[in-house]
C-alpha positions as CSV (number, residue, x, y, z in Angstrom):
1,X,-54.7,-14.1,21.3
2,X,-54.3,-10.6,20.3
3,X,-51.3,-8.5,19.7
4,X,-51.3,-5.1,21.1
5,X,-50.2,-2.3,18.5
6,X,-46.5,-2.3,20.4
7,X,-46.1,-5.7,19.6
8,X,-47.1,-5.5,15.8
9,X,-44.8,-2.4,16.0
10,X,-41.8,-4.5,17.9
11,X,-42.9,-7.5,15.7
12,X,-42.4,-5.7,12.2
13,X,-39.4,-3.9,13.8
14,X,-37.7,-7.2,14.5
15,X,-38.7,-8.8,11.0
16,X,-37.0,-5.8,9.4
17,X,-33.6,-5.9,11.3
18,X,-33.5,-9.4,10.2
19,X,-34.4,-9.5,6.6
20,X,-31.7,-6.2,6.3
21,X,-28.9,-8.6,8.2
22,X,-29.8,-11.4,5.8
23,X,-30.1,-9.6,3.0
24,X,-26.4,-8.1,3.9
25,X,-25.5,-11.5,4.0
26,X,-26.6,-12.8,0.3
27,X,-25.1,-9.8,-0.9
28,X,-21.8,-10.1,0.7
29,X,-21.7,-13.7,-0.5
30,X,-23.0,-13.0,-4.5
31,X,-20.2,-10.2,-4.8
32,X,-17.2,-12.2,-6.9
33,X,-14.3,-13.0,-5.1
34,X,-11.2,-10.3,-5.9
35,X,-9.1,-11.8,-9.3
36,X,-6.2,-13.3,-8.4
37,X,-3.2,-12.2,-9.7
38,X,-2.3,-13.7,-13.4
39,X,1.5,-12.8,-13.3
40,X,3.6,-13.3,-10.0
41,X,6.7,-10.6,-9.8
42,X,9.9,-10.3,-8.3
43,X,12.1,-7.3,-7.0
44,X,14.9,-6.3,-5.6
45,X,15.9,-3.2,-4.0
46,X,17.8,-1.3,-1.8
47,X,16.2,-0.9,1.6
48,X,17.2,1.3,4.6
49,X,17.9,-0.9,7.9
50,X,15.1,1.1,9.6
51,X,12.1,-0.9,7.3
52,X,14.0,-4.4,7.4
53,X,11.0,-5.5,10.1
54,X,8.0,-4.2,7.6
55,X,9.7,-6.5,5.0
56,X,10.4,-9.0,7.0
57,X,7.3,-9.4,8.6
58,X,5.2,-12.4,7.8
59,X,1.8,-10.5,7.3
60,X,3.5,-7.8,5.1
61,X,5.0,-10.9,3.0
62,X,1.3,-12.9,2.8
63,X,0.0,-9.3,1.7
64,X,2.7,-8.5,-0.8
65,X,2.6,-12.4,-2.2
66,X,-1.3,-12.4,-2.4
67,X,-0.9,-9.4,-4.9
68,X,1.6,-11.0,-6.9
69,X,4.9,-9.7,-5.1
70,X,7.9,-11.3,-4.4
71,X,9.8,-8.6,-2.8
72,X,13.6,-9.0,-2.1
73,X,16.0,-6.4,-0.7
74,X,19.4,-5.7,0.2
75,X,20.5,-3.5,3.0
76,X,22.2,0.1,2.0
77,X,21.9,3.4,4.3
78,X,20.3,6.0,1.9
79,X,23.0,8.0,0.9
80,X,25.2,4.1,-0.4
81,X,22.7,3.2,-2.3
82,X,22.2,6.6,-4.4
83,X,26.3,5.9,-4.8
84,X,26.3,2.1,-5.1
85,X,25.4,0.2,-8.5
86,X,21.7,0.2,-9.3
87,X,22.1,-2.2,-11.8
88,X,19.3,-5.0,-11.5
89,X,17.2,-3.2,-9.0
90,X,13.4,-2.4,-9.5
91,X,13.4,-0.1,-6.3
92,X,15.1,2.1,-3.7
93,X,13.8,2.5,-0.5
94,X,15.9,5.7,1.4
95,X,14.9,7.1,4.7
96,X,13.3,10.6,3.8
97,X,13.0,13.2,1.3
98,X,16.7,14.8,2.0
99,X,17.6,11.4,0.8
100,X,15.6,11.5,-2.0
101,X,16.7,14.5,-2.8
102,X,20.5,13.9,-2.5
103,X,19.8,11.1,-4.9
104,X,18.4,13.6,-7.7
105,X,21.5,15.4,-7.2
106,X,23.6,12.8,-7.7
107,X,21.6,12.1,-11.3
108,X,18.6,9.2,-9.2
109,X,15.6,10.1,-10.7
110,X,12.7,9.4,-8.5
111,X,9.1,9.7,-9.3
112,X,7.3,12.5,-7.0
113,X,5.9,11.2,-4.2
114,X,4.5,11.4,-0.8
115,X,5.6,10.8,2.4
116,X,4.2,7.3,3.3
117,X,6.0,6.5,6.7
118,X,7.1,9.3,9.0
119,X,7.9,9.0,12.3
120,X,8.8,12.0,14.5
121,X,12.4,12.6,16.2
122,X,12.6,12.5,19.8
123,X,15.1,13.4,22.1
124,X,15.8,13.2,25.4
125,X,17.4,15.6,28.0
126,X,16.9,17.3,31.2
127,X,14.7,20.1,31.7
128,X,17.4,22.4,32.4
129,X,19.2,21.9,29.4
130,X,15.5,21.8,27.4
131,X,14.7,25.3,28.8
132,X,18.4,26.3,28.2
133,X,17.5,25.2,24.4
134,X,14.5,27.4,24.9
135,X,16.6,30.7,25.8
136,X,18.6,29.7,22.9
137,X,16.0,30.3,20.2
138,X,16.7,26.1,19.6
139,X,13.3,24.8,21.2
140,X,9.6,26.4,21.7
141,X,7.8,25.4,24.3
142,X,4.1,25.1,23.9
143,X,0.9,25.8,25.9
144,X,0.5,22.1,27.0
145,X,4.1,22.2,28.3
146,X,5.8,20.2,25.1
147,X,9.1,21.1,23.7
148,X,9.6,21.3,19.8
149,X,12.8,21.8,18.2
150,X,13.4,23.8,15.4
151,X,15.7,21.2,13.4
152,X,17.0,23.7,10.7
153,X,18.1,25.9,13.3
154,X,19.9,23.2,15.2
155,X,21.4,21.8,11.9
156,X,22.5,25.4,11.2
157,X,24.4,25.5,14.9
158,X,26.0,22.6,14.3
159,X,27.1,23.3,10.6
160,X,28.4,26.5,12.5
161,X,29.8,24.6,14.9
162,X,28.3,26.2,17.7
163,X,29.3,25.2,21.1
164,X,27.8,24.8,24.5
165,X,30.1,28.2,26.0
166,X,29.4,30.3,23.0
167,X,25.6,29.6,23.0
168,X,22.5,30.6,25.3
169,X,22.4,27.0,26.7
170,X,25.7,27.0,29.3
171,X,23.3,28.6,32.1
172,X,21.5,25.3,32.0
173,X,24.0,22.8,31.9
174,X,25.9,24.7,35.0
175,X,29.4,25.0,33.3
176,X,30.7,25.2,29.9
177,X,32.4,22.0,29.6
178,X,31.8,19.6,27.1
179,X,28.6,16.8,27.1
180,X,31.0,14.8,26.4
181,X,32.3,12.5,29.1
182,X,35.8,11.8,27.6
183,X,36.6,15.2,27.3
């Protein structure tokens, strides 16, 4: 029987695919196994309500225990536990960096860091009052048709106490009574 050079060509191909998989294989097998840990640790911090479900999911637990982590927590809203008594915890765990940084000015020292969870704000409304927002230097509107708010800007309105009548926004809401439906 004789091969034709395309099947010496296929032949050799095919040997080579499967001496690289098995040779993946040995390799994958002769590399050691990851130490375990020597010393198993407990904490306990403070934790914001929002990240309850990361530590209290089962997978997160399995991960933290397989590195040598107990972790324990107690609930506290950011600003509480920069006030409340640290004593006997290894961690805080507040809700962004104005929290953080409320807590250095209340003497809570915190190691720089980066932001490791951040999730954007969204708000809901009608596109009236969205485009009224838009007159009122509050929210852009981009080329794909999203809406951003400027959050200092609407911080700075509220610490100004800025009001539906008094602001660029009562054209889109239709009168200048109050959102609020007990008023």
């Amino acid at each position: 029987m004789k091969l034709s050079k395309s099947k010496i060509i296929g032949l050799i191909a095919l040997l080579a695919v499967v001496g690289v998989v098995c040779g993946t294989l040995v390799w994958r097998q002769s590399q050691p196994a990851p130490a375990e840990p020597t010393e198993q640790v407990s904490i306990t911090g403070y934790l914001g309500g929002e990240k309850i479900g990361l530590f209290d999911d089962a997978k997160f637990k399995a991960l933290a225990a397989k590195q040598g982590i107990a972790i324990d927590y107690r609930k506290a809203g950011s600003p509480a536990m920069m006030d409340t008594d640290r004593k006997g915890m290894g961690y805080l765990f507040p809700s962004s960096r104005a929290a953080v940084e409320y807590g250095n000015a209340k003497g809570v020292k915190a190691p720089p860091s980066d932001i490791v969870f951040n999730s954007p704000i969204v708000l809901y409304t009608h596109k009236a009052v969205a485009d009224g927002l838009v007159n009122g230097g509050l929210v852009t509107k981009d080329d794909s048709g999203a809406y951003h708010m400027d959050m200092a800007k609407a911080v700075d309105a509220m610490v100004a106490n800025t009001t539906w009548p008094t602001s660029d926004t009562r054209q889109a809401t239709g009168s200048s009574a109050s959102t609020r439906p007990i008023r």
